[in-house]
N, CA, C and O atoms as a GROMACS GRO file, in nm:
protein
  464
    1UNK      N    1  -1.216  -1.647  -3.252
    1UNK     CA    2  -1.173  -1.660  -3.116
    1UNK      C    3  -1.020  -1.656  -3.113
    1UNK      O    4  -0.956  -1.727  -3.191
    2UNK      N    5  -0.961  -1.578  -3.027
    2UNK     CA    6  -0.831  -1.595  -3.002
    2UNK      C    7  -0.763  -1.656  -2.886
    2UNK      O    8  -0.780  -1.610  -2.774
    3UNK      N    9  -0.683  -1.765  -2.910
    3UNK     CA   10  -0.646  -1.839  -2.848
    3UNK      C   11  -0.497  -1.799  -2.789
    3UNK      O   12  -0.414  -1.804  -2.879
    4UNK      N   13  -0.448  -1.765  -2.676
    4UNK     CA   14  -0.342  -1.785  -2.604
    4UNK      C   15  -0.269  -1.865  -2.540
    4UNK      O   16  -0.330  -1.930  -2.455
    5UNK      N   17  -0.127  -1.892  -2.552
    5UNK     CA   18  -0.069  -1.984  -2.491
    5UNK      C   19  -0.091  -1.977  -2.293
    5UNK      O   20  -0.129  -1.885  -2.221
    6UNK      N   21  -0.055  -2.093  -2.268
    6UNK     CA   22  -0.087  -2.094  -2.104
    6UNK      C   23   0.055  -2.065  -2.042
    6UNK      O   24   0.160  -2.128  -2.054
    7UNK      N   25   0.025  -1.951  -1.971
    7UNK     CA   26   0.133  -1.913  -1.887
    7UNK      C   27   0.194  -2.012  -1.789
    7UNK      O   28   0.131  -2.099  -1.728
    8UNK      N   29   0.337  -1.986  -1.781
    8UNK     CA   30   0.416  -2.080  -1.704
    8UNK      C   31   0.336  -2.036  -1.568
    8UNK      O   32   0.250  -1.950  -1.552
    9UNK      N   33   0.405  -2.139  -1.463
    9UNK     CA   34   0.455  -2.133  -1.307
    9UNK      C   35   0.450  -1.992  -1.310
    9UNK      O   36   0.354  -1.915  -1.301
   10UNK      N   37   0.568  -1.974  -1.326
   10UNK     CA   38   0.625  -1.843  -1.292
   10UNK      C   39   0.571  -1.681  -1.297
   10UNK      O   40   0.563  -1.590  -1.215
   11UNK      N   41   0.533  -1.700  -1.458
   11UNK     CA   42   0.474  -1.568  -1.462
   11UNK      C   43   0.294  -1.600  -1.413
   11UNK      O   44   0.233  -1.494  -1.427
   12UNK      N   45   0.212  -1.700  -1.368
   12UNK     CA   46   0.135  -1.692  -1.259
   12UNK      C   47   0.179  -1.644  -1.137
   12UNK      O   48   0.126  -1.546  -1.085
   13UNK      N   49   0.300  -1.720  -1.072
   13UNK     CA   50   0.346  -1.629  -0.948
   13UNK      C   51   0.342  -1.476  -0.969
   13UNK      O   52   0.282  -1.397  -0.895
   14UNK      N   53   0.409  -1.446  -1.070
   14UNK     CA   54   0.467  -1.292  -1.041
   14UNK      C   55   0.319  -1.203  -1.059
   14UNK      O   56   0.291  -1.099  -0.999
   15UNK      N   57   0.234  -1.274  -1.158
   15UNK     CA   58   0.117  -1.178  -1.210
   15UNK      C   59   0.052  -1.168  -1.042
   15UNK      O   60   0.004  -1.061  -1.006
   16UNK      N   61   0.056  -1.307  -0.927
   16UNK     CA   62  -0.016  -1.300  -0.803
   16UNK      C   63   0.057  -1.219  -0.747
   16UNK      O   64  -0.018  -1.140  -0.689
   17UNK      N   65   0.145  -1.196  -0.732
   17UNK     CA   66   0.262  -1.074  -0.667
   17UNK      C   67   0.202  -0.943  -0.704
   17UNK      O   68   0.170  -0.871  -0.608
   18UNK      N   69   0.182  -0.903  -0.810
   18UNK     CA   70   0.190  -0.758  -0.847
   18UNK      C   71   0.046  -0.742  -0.856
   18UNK      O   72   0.000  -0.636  -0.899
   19UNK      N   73  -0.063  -0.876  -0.805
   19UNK     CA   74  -0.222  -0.819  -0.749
   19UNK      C   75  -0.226  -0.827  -0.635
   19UNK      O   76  -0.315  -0.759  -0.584
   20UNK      N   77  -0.152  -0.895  -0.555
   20UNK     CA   78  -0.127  -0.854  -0.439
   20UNK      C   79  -0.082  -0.732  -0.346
   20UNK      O   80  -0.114  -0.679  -0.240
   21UNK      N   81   0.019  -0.717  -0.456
   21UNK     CA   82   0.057  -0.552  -0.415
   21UNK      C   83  -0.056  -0.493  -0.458
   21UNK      O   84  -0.138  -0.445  -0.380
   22UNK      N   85  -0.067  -0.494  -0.576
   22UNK     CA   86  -0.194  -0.404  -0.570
   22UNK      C   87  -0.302  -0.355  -0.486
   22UNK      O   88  -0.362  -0.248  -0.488
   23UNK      N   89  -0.317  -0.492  -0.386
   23UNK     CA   90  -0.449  -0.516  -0.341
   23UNK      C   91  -0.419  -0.420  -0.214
   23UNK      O   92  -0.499  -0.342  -0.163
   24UNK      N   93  -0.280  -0.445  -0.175
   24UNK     CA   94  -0.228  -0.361  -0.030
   24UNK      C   95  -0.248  -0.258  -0.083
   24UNK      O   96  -0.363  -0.221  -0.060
   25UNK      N   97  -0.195  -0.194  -0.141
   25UNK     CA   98  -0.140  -0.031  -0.227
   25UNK      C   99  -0.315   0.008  -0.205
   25UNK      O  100  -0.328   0.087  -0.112
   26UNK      N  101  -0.416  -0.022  -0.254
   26UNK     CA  102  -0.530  -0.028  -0.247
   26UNK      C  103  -0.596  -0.012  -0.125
   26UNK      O  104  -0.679   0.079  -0.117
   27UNK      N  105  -0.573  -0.085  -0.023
   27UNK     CA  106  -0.649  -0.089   0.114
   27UNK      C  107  -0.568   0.047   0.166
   27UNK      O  108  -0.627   0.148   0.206
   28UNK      N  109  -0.455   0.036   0.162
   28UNK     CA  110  -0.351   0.151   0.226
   28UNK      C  111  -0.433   0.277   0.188
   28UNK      O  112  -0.485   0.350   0.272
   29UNK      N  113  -0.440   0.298   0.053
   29UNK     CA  114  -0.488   0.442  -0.032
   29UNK      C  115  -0.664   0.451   0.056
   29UNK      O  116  -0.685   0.535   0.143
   30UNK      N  117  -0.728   0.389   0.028
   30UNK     CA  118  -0.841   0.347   0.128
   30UNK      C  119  -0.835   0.425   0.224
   30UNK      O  120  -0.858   0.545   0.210
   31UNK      N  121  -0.801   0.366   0.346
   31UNK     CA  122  -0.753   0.418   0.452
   31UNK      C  123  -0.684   0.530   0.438
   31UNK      O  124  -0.735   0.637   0.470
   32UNK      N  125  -0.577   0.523   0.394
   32UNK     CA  126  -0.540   0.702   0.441
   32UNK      C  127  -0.675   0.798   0.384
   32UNK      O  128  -0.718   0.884   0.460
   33UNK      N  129  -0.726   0.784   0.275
   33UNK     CA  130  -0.814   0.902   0.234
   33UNK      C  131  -0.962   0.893   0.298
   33UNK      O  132  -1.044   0.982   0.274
   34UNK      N  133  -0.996   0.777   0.386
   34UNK     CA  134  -1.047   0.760   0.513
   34UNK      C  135  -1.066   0.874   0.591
   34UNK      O  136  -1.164   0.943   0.615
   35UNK      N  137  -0.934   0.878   0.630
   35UNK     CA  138  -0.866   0.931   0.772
   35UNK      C  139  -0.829   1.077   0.751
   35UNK      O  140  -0.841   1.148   0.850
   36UNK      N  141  -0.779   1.143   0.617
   36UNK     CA  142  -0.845   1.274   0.561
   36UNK      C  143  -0.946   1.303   0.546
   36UNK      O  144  -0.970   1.421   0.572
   37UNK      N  145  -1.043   1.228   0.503
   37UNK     CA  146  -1.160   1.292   0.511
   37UNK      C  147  -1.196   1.321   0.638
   37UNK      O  148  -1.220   1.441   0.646
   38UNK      N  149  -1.213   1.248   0.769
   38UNK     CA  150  -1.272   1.257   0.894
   38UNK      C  151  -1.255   1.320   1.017
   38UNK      O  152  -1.327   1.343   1.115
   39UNK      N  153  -1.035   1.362   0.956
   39UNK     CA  154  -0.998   1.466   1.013
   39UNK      C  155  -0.988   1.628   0.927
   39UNK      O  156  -0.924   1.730   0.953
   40UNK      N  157  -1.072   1.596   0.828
   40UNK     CA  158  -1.105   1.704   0.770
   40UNK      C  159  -1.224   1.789   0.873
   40UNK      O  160  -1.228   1.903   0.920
   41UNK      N  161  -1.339   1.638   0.879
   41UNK     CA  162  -1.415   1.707   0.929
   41UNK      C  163  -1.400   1.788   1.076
   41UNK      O  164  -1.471   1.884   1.102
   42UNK      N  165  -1.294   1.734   1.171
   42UNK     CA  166  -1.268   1.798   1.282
   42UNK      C  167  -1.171   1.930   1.219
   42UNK      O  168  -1.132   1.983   1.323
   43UNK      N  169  -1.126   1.992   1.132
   43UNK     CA  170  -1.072   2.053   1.100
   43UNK      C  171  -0.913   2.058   1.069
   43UNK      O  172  -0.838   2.155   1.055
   44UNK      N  173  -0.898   1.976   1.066
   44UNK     CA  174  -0.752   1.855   1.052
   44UNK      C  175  -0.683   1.863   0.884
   44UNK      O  176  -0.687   1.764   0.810
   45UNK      N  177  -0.627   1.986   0.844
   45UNK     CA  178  -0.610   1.922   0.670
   45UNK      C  179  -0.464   1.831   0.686
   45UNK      O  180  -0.374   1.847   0.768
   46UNK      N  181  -0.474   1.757   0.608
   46UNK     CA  182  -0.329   1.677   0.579
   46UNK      C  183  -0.328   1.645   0.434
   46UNK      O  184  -0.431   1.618   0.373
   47UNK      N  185  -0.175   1.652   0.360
   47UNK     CA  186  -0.168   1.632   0.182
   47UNK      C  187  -0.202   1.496   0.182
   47UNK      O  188  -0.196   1.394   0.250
   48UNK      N  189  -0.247   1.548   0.059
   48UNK     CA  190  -0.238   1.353  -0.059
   48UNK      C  191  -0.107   1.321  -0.032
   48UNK      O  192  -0.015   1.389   0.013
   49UNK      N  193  -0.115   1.195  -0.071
   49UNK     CA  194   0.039   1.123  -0.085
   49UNK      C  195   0.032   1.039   0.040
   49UNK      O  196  -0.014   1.062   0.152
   50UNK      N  197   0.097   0.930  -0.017
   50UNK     CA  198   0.070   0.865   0.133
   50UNK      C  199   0.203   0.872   0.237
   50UNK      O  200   0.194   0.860   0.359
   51UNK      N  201   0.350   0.899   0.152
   51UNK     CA  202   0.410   0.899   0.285
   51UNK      C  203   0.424   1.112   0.353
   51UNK      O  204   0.481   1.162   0.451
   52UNK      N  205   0.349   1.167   0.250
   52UNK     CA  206   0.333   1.298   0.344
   52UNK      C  207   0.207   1.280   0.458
   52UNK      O  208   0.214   1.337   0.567
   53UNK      N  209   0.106   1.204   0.425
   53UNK     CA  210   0.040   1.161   0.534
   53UNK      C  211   0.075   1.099   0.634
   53UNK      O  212   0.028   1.129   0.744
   54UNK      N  213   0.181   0.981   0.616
   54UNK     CA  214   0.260   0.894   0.740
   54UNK      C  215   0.384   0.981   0.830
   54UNK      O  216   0.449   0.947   0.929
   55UNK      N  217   0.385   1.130   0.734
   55UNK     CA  218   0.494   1.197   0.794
   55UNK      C  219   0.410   1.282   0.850
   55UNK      O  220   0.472   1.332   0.944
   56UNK      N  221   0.277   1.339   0.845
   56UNK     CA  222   0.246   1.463   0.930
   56UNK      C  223   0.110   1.405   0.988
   56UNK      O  224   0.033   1.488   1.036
   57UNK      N  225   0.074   1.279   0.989
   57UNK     CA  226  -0.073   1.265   1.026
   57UNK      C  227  -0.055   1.259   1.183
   57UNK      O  228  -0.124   1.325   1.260
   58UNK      N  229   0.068   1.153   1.232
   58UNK     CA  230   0.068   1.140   1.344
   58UNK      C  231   0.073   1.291   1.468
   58UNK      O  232  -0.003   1.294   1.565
   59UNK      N  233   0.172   1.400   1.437
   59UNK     CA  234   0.139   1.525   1.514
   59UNK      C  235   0.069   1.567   1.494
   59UNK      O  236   0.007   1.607   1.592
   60UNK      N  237   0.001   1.605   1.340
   60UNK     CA  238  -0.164   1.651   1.351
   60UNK      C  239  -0.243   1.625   1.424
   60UNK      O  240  -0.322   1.708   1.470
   61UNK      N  241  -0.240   1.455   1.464
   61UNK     CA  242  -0.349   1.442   1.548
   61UNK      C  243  -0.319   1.496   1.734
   61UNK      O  244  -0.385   1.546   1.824
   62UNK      N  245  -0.212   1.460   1.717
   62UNK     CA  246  -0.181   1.476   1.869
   62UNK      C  247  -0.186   1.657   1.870
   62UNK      O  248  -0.233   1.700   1.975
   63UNK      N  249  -0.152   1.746   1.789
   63UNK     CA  250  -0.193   1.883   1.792
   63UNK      C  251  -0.324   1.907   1.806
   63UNK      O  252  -0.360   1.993   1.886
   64UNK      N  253  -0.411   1.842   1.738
   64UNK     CA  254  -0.500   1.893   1.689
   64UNK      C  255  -0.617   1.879   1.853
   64UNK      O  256  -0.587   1.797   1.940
   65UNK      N  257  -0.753   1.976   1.869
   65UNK     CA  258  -0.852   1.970   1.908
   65UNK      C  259  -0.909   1.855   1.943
   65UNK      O  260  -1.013   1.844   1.878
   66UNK      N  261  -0.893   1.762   2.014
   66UNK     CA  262  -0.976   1.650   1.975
   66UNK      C  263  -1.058   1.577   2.067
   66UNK      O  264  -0.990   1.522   2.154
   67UNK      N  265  -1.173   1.560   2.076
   67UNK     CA  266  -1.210   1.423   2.236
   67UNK      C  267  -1.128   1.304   2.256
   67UNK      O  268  -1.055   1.244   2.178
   68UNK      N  269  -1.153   1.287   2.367
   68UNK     CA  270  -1.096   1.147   2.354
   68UNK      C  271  -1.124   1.000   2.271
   68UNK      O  272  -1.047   0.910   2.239
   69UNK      N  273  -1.242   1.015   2.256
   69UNK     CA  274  -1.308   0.926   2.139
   69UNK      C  275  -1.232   0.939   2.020
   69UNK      O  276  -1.158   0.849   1.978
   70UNK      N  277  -1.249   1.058   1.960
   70UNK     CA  278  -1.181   1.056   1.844
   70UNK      C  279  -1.048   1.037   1.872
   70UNK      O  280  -0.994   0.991   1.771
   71UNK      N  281  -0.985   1.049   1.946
   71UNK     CA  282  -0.844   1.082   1.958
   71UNK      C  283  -0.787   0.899   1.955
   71UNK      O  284  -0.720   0.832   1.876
   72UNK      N  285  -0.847   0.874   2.068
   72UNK     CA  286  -0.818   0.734   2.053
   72UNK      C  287  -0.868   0.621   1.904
   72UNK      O  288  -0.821   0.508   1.902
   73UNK      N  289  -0.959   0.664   1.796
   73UNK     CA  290  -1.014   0.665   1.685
   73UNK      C  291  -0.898   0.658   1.622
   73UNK      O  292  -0.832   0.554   1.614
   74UNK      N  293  -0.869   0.758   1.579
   74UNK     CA  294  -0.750   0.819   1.511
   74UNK      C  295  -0.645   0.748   1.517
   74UNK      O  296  -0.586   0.711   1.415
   75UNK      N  297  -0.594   0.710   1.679
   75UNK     CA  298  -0.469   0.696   1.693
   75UNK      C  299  -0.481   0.529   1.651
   75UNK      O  300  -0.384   0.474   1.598
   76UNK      N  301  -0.604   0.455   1.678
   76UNK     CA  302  -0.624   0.258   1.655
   76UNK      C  303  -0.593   0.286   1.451
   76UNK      O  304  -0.528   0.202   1.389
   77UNK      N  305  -0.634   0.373   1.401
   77UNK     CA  306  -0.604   0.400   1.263
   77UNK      C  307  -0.502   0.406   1.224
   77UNK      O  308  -0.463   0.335   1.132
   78UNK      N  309  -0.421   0.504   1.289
   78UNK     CA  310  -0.254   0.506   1.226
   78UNK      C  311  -0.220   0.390   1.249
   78UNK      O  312  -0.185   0.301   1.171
   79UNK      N  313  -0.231   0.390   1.366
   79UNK     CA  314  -0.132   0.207   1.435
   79UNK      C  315  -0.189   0.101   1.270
   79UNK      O  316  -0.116   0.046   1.187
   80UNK      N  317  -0.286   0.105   1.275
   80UNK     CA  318  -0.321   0.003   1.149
   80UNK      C  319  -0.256   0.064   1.015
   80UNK      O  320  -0.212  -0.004   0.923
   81UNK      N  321  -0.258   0.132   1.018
   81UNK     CA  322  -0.215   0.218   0.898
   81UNK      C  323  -0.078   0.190   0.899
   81UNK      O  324  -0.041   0.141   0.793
   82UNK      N  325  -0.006   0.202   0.968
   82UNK     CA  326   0.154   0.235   0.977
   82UNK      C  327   0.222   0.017   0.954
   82UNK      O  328   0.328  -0.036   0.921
   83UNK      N  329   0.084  -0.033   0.997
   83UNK     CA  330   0.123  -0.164   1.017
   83UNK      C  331   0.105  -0.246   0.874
   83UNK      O  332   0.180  -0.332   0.829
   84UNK      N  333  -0.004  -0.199   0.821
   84UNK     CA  334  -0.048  -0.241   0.671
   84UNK      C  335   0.110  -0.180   0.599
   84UNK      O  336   0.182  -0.259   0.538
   85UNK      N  337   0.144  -0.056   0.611
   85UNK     CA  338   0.230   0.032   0.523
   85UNK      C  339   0.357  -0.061   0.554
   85UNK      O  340   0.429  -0.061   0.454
   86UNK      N  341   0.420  -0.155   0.676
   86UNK     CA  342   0.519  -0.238   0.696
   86UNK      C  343   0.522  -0.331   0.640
   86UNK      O  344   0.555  -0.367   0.527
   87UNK      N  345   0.483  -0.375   0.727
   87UNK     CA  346   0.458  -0.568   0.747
   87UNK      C  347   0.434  -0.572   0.648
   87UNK      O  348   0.527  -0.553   0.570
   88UNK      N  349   0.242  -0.608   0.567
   88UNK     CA  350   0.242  -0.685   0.489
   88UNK      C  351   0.294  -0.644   0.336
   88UNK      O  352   0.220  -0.690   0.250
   89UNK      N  353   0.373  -0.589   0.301
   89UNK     CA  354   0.432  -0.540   0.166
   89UNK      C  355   0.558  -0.573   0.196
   89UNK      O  356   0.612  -0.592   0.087
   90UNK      N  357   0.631  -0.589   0.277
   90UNK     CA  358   0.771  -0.611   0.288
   90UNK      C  359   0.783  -0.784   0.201
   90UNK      O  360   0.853  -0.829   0.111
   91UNK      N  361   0.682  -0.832   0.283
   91UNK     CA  362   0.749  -0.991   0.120
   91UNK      C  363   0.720  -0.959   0.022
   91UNK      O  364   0.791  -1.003  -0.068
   92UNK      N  365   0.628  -0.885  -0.011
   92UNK     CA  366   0.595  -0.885  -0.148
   92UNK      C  367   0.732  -0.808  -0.179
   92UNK      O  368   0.829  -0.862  -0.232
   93UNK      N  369   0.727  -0.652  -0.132
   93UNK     CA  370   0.855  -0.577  -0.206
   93UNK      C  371   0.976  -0.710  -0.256
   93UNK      O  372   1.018  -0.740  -0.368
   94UNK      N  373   1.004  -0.764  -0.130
   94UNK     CA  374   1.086  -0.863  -0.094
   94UNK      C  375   1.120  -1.011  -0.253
   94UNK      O  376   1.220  -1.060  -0.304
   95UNK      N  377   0.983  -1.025  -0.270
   95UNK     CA  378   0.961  -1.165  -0.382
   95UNK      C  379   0.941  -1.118  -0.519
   95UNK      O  380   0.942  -1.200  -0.610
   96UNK      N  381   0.916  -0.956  -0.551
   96UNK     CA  382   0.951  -0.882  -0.687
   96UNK      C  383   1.114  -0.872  -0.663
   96UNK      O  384   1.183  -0.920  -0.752
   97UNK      N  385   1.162  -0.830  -0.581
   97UNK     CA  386   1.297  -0.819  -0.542
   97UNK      C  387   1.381  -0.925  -0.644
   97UNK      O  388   1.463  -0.904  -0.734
   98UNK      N  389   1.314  -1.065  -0.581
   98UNK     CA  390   1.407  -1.145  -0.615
   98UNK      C  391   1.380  -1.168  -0.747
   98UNK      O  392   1.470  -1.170  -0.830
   99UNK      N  393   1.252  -1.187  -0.778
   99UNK     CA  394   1.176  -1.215  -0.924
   99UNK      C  395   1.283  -1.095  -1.038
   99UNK      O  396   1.328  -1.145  -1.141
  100UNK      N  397   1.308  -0.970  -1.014
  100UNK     CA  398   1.365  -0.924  -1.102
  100UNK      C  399   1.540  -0.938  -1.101
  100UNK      O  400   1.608  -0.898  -1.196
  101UNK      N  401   1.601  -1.002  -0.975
  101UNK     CA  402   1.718  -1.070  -1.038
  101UNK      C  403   1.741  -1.181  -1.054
  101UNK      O  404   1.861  -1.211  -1.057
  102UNK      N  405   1.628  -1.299  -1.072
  102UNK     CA  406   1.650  -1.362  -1.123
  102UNK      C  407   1.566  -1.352  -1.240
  102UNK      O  408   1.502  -1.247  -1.250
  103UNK      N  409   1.550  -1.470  -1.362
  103UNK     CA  410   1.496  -1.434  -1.490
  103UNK      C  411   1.375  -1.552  -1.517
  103UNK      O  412   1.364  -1.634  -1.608
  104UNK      N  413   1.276  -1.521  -1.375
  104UNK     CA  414   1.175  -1.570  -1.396
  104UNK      C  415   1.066  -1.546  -1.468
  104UNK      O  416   1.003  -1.649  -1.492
  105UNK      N  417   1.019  -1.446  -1.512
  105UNK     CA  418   0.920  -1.376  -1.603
  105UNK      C  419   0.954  -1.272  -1.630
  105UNK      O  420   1.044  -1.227  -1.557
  106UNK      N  421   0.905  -1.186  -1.738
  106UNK     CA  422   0.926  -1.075  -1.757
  106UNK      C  423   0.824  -0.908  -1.775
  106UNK      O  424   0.720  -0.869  -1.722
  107UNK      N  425   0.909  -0.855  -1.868
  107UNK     CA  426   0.838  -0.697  -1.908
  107UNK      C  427   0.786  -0.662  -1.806
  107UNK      O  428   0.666  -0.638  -1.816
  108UNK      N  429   0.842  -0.647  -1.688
  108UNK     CA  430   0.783  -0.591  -1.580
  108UNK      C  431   0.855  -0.492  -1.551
  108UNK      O  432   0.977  -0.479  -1.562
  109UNK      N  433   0.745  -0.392  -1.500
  109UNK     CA  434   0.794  -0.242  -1.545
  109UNK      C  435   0.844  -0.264  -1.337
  109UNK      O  436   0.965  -0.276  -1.317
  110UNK      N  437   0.797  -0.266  -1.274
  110UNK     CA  438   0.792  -0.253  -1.145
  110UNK      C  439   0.919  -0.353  -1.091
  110UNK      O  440   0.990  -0.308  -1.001
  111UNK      N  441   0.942  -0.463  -1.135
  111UNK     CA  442   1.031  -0.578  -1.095
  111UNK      C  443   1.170  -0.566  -1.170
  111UNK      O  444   1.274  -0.619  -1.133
  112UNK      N  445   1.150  -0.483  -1.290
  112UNK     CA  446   1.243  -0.527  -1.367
  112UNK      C  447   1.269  -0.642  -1.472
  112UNK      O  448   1.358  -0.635  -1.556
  113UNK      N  449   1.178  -0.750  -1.457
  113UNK     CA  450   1.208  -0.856  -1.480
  113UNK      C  451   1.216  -0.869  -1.648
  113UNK      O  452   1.180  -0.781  -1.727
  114UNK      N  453   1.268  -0.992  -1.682
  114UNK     CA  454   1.218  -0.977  -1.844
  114UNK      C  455   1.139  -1.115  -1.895
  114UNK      O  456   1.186  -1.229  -1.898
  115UNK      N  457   1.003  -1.071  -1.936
  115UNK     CA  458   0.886  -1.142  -2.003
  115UNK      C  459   0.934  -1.291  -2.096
  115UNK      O  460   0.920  -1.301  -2.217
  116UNK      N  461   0.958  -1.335  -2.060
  116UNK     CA  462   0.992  -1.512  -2.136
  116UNK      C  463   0.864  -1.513  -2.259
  116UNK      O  464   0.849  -1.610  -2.333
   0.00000   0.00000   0.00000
């Protein structure tokens, strides 16, 4: 059996930080490839990537063919979409931010930080 030492405070915080992001980065990717697929099916293509999607999804839709059902569909999606892609990642960006200038944990490829 191999036994490991118990991680500080700290690098618990940061490891909850960078599954947190994860977890957004995750729902975000979700959703946008959602919202390609369904404006695929109306005939709608838009690229991978998520900020070429946040840059061309919104006139696609308003170009595009659409009922009002879908249209209004579409548009309750971006709004969520555009709001997930703000708000909730800004503390996180925000608390790796600080985590990598100060020298709370480390070997973090994303933070910078360095691993104690």
């Amino acid at each position: 059996m191999r036994f490991v030492p118990v991680k500080t405070t700290e690098q618990q915080d940061l490891q909850s930080l960078h599954r947190a992001r994860e977890r957004v980065a995750c729902a975000r990717t979700t959703l946008i490839n959602h919202m390609r697929g369904l404006l695929g099916e109306y005939g709608v293509i838009l690229p991978q990537g998520a900020w070429r999607f946040l840059k061309q999804a919104q006139d696609a839709i308003a170009a595009a063919d659409l009922s009002d059902l879908a249209r209004g569909l579409f548009g309750d999606l971006f709004d969520e979409l555009q709001l997930s892609t703000s708000g909730s990642t800004s503390w996180i960006k925000d608390s790796l931010a600080f985590a990598g200038r100060t020298k709370l944990v480390g070997a973090c490829r994303s933070c910078r930080a360095s691993v104690r």
